[in-house]
MINU-124740 format. One record per atom (N, C-alpha, C, CB): y, x, z; residue in one letter. Coordinates in pm, whole numbers, padded with zeros to 5 digits, always signed. Atoms other than C-alpha are relative to their C-alpha. Glycine has a CB too. Example, Ala and Ser with C-alpha at 12.3 -4.5 7.8 and 13.67 -1.06 7.14 Angstrom:
// MINU-124740
-00119+00089+00000a/-00450+01230+00780a/+00120+00090+00000a/+00003-00099+00125a/-00119-00082-00006s/-00106+01367+00714s/+00109-00077+00073s/+00046+00041-00142s/
END
This chain:
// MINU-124740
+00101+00094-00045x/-02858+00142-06580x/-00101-00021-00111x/+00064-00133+00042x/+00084+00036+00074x/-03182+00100-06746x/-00060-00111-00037x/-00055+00047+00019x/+00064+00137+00022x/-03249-00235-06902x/-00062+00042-00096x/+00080-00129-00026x/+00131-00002+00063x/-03559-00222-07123x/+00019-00124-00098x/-00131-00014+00112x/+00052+00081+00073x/-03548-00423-07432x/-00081-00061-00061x/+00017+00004-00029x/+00133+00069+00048x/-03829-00674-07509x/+00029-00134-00108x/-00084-00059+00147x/-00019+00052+00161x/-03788-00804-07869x/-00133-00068-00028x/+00027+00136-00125x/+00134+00124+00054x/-04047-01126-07976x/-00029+00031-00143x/+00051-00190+00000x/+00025-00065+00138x/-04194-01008-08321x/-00102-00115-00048x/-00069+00173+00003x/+00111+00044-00002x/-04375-01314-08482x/-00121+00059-00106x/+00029-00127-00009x/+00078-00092+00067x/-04688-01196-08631x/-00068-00051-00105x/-00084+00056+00077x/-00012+00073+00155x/-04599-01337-08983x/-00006+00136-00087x/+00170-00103-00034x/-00003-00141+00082x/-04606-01122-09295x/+00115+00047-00004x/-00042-00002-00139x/-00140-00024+00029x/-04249-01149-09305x/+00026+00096+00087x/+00094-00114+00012x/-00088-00136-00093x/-04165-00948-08997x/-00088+00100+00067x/+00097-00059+00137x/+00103-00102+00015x/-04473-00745-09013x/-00054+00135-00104x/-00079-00072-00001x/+00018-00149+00107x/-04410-00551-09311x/+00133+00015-00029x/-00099-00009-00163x/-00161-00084+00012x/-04039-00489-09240x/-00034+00101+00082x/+00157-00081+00059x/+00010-00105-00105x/-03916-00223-09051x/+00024-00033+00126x/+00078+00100-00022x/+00021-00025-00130x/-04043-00193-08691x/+00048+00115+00114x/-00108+00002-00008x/-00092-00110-00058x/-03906+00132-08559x/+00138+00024+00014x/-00021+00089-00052x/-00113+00019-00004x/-03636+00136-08367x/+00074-00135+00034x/+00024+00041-00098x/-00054+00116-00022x/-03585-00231-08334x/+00035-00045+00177x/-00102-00092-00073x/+00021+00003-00164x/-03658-00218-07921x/-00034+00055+00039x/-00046-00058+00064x/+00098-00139-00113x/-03803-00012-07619x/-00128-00067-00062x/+00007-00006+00240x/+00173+00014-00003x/-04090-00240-07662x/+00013-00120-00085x/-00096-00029+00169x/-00002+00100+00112x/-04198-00520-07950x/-00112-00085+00088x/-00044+00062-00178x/+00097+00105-00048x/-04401-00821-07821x/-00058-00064-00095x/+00052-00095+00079x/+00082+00021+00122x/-04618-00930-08100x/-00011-00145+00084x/-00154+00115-00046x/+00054+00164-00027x/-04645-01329-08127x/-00123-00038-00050x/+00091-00108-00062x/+00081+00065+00052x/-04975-01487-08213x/+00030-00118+00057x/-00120+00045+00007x/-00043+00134-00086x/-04853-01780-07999x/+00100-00133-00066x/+00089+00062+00130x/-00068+00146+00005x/-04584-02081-08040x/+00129+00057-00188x/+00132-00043+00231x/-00088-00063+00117x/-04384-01841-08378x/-00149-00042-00110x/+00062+00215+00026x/+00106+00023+00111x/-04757-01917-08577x/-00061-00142-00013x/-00117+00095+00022x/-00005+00157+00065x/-04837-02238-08779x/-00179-00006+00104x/+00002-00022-00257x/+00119+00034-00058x/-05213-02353-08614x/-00123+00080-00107x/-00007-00180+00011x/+00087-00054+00145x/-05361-02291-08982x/+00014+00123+00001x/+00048-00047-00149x/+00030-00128+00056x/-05275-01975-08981x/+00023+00131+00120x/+00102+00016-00138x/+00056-00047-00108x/-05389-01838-08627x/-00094+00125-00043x/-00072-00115+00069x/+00077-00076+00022x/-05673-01653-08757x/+00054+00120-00121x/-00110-00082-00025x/-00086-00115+00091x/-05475-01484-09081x/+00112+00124+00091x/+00114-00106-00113x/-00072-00105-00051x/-05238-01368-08813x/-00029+00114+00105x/+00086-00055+00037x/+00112-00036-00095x/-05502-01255-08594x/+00012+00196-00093x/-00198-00138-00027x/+00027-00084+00116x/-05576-00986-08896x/+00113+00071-00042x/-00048-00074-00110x/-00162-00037-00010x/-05226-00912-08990x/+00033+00091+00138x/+00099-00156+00010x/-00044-00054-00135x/-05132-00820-08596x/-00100+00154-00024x/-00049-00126+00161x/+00093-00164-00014x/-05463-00520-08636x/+00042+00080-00092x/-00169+00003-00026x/-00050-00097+00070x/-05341-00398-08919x/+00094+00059+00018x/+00013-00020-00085x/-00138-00079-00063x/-04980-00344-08801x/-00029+00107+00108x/+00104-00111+00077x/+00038-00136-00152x/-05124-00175-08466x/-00051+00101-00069x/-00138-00038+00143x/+00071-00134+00072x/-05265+00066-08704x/+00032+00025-00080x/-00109+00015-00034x/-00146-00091+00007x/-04981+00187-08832x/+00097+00041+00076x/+00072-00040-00061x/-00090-00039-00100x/-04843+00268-08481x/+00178-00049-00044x/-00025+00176+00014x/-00140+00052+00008x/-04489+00034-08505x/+00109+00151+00091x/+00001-00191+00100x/-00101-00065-00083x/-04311+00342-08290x/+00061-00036+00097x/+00079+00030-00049x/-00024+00073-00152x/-04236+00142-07960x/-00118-00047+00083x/+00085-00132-00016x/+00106+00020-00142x/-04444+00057-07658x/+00007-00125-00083x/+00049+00011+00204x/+00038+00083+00008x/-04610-00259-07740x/-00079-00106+00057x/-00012+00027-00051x/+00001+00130-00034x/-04700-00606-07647x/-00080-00081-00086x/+00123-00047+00006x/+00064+00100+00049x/-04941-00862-07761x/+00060-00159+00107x/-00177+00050+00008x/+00020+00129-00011x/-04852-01277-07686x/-00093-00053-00040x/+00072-00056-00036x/+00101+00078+00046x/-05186-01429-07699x/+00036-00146-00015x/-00109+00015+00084x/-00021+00162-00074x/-05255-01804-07691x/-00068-00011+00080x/-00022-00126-00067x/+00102+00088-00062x/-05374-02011-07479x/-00122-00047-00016x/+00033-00076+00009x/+00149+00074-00032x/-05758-02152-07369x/-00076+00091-00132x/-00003-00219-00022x/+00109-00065+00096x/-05977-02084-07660x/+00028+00059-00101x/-00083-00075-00048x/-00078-00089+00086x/-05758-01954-07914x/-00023+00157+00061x/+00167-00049+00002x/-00026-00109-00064x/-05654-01663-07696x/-00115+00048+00088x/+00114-00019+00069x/+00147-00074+00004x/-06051-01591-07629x/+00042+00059-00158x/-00172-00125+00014x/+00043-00069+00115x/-06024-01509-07984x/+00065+00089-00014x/-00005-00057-00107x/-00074-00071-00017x/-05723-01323-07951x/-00066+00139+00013x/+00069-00047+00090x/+00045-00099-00037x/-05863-01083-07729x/-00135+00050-00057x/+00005-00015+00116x/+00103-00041+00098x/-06181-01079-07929x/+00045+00144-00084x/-00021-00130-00108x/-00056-00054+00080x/-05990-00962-08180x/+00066+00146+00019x/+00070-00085-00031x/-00068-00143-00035x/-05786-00689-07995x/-00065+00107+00049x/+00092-00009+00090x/+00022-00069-00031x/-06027-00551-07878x/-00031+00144-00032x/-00034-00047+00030x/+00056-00074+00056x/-06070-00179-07915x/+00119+00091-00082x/-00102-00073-00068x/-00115-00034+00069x/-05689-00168-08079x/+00093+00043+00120x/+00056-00123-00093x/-00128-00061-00112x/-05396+00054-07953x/+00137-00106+00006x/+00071+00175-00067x/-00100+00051-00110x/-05163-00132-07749x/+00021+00016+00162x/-00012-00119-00010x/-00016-00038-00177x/-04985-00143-07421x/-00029-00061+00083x/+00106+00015+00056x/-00008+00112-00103x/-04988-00446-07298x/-00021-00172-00063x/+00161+00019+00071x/+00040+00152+00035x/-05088-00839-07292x/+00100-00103+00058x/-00150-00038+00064x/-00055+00111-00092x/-04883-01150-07195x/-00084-00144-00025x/+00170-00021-00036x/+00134+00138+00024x/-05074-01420-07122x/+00065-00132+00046x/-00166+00019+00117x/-00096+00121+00034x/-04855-01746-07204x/-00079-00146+00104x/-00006-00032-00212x/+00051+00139-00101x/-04908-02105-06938x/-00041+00093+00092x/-00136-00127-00053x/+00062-00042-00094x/-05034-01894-06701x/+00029-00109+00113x/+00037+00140+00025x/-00031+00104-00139x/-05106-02148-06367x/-00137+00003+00057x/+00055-00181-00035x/+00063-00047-00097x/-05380-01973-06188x/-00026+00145-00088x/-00129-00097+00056x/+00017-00151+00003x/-05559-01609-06199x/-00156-00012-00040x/+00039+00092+00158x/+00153+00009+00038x/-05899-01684-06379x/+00027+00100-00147x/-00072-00197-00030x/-00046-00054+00127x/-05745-01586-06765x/+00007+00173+00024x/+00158-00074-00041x/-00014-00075-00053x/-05642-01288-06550x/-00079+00125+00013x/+00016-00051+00067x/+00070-00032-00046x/-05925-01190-06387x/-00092+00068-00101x/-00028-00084+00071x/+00068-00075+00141x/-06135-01162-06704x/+00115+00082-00063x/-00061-00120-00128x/-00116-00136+00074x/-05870-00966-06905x/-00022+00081+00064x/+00165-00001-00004x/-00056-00074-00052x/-05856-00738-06633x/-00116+00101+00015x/+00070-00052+00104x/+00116-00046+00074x/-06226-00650-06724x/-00050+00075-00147x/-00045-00092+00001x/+00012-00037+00173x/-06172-00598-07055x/+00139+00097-00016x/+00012-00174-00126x/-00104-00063+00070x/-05882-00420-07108x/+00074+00054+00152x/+00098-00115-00116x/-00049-00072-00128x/-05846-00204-06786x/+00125+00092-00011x/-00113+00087+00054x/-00097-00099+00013x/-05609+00070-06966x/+00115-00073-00057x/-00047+00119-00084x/-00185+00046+00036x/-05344-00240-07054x/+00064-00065+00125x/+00023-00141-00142x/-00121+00122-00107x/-05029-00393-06849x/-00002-00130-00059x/+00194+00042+00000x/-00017+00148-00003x/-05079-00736-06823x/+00082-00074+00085x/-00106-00052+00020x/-00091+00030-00047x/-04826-00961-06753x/+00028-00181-00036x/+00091+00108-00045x/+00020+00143-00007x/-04847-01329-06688x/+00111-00094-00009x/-00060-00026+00113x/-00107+00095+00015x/-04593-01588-06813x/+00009-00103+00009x/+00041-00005-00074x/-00015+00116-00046x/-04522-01881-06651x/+00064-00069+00016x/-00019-00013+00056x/-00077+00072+00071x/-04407-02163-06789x/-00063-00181+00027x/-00007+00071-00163x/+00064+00087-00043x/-04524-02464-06590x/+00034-00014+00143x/-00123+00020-00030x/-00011+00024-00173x/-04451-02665-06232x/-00130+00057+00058x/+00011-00179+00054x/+00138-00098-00085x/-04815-02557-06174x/-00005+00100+00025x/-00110+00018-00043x/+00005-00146-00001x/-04752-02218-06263x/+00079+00080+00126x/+00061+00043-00137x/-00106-00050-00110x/-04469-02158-06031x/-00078-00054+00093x/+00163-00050+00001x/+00111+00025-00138x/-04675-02375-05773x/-00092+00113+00083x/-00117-00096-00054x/+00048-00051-00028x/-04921-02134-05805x/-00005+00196+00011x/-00054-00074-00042x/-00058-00118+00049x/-04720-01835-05857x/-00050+00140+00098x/+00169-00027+00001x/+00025-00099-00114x/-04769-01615-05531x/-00193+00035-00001x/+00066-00090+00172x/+00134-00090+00075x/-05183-01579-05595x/+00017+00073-00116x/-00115-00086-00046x/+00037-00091+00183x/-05100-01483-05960x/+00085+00153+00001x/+00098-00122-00184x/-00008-00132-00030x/-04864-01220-05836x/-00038+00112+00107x/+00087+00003-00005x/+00050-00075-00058x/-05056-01084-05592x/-00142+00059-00016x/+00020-00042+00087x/+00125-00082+00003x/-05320-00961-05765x/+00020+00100-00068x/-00111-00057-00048x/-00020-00114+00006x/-05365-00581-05762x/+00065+00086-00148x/-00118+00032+00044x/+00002-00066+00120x/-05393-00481-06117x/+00121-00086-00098x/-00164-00002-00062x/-00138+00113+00061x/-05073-00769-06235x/+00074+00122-00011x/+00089-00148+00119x/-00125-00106+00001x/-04791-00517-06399x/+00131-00125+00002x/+00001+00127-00173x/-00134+00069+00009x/-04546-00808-06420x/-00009-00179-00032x/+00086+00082-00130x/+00028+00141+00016x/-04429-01164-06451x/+00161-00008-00064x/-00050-00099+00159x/-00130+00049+00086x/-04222-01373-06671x/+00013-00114-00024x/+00016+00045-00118x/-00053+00128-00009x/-04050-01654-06693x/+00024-00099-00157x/+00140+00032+00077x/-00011+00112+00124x/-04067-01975-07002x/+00053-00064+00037x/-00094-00070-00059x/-00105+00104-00044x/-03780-02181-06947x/-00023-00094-00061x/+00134+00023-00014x/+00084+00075+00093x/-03879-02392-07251x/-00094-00068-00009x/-00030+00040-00056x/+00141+00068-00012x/-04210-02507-07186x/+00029-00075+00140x/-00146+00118+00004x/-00057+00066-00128x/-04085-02542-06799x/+00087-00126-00002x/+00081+00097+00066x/-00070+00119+00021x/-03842-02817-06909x/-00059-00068-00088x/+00124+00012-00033x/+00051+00093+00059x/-04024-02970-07159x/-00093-00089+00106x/-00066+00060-00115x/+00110+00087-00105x/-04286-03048-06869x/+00084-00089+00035x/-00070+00072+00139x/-00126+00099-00059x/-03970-03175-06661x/+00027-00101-00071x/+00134+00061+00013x/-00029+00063+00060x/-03905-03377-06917x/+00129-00006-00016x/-00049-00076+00022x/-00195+00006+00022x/-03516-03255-06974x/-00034+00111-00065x/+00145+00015+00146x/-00070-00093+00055x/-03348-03060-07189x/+00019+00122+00073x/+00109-00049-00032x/-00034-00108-00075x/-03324-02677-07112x/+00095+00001+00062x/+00007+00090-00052x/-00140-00078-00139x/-03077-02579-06848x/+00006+00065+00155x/+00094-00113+00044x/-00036-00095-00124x/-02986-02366-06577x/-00030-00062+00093x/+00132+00045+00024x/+00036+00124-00166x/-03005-02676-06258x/-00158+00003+00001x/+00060-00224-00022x/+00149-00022-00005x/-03339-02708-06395x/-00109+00072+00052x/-00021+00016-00075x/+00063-00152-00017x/-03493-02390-06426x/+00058+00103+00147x/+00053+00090-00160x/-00094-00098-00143x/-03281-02250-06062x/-00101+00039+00060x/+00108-00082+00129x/+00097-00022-00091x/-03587-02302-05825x/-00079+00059-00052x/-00049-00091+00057x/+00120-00067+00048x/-03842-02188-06068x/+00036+00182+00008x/-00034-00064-00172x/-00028-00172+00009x/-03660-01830-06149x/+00046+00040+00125x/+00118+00053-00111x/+00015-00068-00125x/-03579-01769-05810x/-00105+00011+00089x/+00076-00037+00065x/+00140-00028-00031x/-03927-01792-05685x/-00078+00095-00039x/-00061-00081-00027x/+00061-00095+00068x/-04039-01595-05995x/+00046+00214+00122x/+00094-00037-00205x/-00029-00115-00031x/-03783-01296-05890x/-00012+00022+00201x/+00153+00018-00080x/+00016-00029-00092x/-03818-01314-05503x/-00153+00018+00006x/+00064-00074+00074x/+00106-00057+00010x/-04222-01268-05560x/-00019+00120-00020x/-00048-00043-00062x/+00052-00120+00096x/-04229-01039-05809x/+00075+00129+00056x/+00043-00026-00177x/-00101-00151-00107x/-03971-00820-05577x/-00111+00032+00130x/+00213-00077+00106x/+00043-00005-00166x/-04208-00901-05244x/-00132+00114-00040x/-00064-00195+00091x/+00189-00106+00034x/-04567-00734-05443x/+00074+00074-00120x/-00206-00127-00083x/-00009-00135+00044x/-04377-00502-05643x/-00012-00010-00143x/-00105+00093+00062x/+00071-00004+00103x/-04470-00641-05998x/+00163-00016-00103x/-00139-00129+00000x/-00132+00000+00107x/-04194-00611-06323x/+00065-00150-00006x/-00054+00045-00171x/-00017+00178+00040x/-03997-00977-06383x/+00078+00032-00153x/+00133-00121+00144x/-00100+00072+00122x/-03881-01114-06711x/+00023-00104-00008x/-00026+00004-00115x/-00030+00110-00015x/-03666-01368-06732x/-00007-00061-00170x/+00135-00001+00085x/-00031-00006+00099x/-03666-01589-07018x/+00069-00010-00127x/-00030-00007+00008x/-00129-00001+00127x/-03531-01620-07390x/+00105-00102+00072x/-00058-00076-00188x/-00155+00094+00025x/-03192-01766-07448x/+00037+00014-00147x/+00151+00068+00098x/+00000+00038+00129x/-03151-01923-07781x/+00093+00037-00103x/+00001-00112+00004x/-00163-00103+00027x/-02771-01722-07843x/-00077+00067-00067x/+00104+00098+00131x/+00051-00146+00036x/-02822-01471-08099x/+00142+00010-00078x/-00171+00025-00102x/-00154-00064+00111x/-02495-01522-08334x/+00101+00024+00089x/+00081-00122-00128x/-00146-00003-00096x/-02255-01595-08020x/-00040+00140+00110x/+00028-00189+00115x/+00044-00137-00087x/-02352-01239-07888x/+00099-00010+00172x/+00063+00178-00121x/-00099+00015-00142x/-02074-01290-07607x/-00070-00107+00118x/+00173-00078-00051x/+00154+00082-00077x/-02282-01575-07466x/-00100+00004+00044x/-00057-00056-00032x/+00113-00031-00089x/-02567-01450-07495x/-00023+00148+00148x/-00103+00024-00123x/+00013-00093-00149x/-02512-01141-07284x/+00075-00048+00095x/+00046+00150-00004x/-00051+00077-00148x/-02332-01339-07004x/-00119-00060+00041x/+00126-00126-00010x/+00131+00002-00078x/-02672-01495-06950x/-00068+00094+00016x/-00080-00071-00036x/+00096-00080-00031x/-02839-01182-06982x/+00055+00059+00114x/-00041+00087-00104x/-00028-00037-00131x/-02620-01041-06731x/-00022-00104+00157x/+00142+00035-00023x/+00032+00121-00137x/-02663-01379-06494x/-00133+00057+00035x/-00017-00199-00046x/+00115-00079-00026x/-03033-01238-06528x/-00030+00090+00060x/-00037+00032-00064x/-00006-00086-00085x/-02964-00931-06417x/+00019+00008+00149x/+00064+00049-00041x/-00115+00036-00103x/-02722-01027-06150x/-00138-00074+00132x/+00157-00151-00090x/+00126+00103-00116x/-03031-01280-06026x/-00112+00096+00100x/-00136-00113-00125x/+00040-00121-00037x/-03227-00982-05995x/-00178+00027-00111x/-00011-00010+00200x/+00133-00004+00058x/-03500-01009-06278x/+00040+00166-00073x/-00043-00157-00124x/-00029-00093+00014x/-03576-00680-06423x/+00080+00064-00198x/-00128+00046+00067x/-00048-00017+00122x/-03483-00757-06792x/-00052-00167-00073x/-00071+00158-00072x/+00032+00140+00085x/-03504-01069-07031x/-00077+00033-00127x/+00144-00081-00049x/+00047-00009+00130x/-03704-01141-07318x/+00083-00066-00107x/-00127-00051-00003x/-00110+00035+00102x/-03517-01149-07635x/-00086-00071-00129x/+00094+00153-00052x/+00012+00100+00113x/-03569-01354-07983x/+00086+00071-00157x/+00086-00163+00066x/-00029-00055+00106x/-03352-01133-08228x/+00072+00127+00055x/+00074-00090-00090x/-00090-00121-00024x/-03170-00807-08305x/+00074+00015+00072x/+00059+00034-00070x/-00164+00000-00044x/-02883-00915-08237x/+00018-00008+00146x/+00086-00132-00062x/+00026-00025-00103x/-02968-00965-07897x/-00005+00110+00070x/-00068-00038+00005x/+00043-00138-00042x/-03119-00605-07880x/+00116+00087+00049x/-00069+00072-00118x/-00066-00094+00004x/-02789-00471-08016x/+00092-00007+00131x/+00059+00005-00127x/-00099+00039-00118x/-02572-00660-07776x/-00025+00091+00166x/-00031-00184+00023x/+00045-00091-00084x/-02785-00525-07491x/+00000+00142+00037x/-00075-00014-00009x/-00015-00140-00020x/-02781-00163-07583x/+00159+00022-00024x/-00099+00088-00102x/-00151-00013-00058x/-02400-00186-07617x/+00027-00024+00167x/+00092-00118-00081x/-00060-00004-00114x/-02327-00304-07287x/-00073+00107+00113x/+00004-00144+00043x/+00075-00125-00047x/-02599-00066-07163x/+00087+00124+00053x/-00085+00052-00121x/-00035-00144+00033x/-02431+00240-07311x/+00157-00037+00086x/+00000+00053-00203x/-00120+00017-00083x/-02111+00099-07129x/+00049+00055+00104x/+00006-00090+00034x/+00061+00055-00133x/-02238+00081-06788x/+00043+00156+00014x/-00184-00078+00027x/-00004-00158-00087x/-02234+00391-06526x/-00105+00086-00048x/-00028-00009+00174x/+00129-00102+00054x/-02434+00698-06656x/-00063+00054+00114x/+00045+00134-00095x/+00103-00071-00104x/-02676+00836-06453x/+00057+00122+00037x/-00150+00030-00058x/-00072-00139-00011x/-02497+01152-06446x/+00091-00029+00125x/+00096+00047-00147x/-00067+00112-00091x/-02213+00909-06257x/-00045-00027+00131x/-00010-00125-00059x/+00078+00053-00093x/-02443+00771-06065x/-00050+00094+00139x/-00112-00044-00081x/+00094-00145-00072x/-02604+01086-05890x/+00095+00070+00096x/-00054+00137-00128x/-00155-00058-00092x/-02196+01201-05799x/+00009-00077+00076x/+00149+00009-00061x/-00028+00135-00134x/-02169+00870-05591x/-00092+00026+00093x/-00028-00179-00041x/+00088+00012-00078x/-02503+00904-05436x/+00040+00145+00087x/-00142-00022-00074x/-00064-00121-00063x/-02437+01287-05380x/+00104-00011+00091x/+00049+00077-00091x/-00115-00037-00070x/-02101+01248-05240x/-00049-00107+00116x/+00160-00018-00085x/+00011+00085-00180x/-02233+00957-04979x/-00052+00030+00055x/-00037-00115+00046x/+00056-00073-00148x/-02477+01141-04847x/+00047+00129+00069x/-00140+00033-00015x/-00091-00117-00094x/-02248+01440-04764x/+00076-00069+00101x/+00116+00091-00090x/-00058+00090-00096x/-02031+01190-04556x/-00089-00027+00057x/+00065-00105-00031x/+00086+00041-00134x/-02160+01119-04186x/+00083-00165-00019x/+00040+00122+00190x/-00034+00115-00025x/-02007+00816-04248x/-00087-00138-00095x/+00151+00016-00020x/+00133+00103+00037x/-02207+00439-04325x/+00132-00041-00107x/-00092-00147+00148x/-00072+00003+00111x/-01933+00361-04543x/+00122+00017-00058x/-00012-00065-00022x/-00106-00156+00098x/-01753+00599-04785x/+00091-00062-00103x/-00117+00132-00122x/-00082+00053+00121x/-01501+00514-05063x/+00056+00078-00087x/+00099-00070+00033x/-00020-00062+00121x/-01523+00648-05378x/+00065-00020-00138x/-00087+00015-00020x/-00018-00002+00130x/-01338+00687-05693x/+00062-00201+00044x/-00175+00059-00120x/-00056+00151-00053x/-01155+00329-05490x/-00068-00127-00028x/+00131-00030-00056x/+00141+00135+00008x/-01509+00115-05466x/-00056+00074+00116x/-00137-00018-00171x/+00043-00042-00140x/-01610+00105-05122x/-00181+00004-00016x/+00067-00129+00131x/+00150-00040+00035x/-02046+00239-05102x/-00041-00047+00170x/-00033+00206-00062x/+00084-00028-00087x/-02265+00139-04834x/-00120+00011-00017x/+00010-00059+00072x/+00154-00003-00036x/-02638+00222-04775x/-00070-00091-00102x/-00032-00056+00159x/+00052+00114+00125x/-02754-00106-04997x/+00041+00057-00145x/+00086-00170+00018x/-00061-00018+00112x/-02541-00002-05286x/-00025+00156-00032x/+00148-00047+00012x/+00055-00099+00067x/-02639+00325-05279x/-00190+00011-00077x/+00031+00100+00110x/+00189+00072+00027x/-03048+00232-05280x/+00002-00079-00124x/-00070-00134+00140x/-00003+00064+00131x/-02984+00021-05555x/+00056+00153-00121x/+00134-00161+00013x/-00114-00093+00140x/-02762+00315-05764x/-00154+00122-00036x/+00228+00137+00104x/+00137-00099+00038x/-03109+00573-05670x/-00100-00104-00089x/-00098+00064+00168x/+00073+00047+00108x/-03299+00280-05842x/-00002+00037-00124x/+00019-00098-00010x/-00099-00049+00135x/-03099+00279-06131x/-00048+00100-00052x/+00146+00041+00022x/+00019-00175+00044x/-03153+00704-06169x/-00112-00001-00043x/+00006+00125+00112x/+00138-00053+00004x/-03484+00696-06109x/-00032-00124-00125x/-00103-00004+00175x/+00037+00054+00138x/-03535+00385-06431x/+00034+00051-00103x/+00035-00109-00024x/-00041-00059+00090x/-03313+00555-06629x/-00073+00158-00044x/+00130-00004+00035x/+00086-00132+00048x/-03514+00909-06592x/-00148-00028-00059x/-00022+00102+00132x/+00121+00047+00042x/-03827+00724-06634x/+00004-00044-00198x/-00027-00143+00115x/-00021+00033+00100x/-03708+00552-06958x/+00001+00150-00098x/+00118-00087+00014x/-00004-00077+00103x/-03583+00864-07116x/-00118+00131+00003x/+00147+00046-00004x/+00071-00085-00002x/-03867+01056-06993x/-00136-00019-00089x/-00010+00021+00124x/+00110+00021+00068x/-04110+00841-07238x/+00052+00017-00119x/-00068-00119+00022x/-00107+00015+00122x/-03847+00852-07506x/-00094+00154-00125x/+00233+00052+00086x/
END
C-alpha cells in the first residue's frame, strides 16, 4: 500500500542546512505557525535558497495567511517547487489568484476553521484544487476545547467524503506523538482506516514509523495474485489464502497497485 509521507520542515536555519534527502516522499516547507513574526521575511530568503539546492524530494511550500502570504508568493515566485498549501483556507478567492500565478503547481487548501469546513464543498470543487487537508489545532482552538477526536469527527469526515466525491488528494492532520511511535501510528492508521489519503507528519520519527509499517503491509506483487486469482473465478465471492474477496475489496486492492506503481514510478 502506498502511503506518501509528508514531513513539516520549518524554514529555520536549523533544519535548513541539515540534511534534507531522504527524510520523506515529499518535505513541506513552513513559513507559517514554526516562524517567530520577526523573522518572516529572513525566512522568506532562507526557504529560496534551499529550493536552489534541489532538497531531493517532491516539495511543498506552507505559506501564511492574508498579507504575509501575498509576500510569500511574491517571493516564490519563479522558484522550483511542487506545490503550495494554503493554511485557514474558508473560501476560494486565495485560491483563485494562486491558480493564476502558479499554474504548473498542486495546490492544496488546508482547512482549519468551522467556516472552512462550512465552506468546504465550493473549495473542493474547484477544477484546478489537487487536494485538501485537514488542521485539527486551529479547528479546536476556534471551538474553544482542547484537541480531540469527538471534536474534530464531523469536520474530518466531511473533509474525506468531499475530497472522495470531486476526486481531490486528503490529508489528515498532525498528531503531536513522535517519541510514543506506537501511538502515533494507531492514529495514523485510524486515518487511513477513515479513508484520508495520508497524514501530515511533524518529525522523523513519524516518517520512520510509517515506512515500517508500510514495508509490512501486502506487496503489490501480493496484491496483483488476489486480484488475478478473483477474476479467474465466475464467482462474486472467492476465498483466498482464508480471507474471503468481494468486488469492493478487490477495487480497493487495484487502487493500492496502481499508487504503489505510480509512487515507484517517480522514484
Amino acid at each position: 500500500m502506498a502511503y506518501k509521507t509528508w514531513l513539516f520542515v520549518p524554514a529555520s536555519e536549523r533544519f535548513l542546512s541539515s540534511r534534507l534527502e531522504g527524510l520523506a516522499d515529499t518535505l513541506v516547507f513552513d513559513l507559517e505557525d514554526s516562524i517567530r513574526e520577526e523573522d518572516k521575511s529572513n525566512a522568506r530568503e532562507r526557504l529560496c535558497r534551499a529550493l536552489d539546492r534541489a532538497p531531493g524530494a517532491e516539495t511543498y511550500i506552507r505559506i501564511n495567511a492574508g498579507e504575509a502570504g501575498k509576500e510569500d508568493l511574491q517571493s516564490l515566485k519563479g522558484r522550483g517547487f511542487d506545490g503550495l498549501l494554503f493554511p485557514k483556507t474558508e473560501s476560494t478567492e486565495q485560491l483563485l489568484a494562486a491558480s493564476e500565478r502558479f499554474r504548473d503547481k498542486k495546490l492544496i487548501a488546508l482547512v482549519e476553521s468551522p467556516h472552512g469546513i462550512l465552506n468546504l464543498e465550493q473549495i473542493v470543487r474547484l477544477p484546478f484544487l489537487y487536494g485538501v487537508a485537514f488542521g485539527g489545532e486551529d479547528y479546536c482552538r476556534e471551538l474553544g476545547v482542547e484537541t480531540n477526536e469527538l471534536a474534530t469527527q464531523y469536520a474530518r469526515g466531511r473533509l474525506v467524503l468531499l475530497a472522495h466525491c470531486y476526486q481531490k488528494y486528503c490529508l489528515d492532520s498532525i498528531s503531536m506523538e513522535y517519541r510514543d511511535t506506537a501511538q502515533f501510528l494507531q492514529k495514523y492508521k485510524e486515518s487511513i482506516a477513515m479513508g484520508f489519503d495520508s497524514k501530515l507528519l511533524i518529525h522523523p520519527a513519524q516518517v520512520q514509523a510509517v515506512r515500517a509499517w508500510k514495508e509490512s503491509e501486502m506487496k503489490p506483487d501480493e496484491m496483483k495474485r488476489i486480484v488475478r486469482l478473483f477474476e479467474q473465478n465466475n464467482s462474486g465471492l472467492v476465498n483466498i489464502d482464508g480471507h474471503w474477496y468481494e468486488r469492493p475489496h478487490i477495487e480497493r486492492l487495484k487502487k493500492w497497485i496502481a499508487q504503489a506503481e505510480k509512487e515507484n514510478a517517480g522514484q
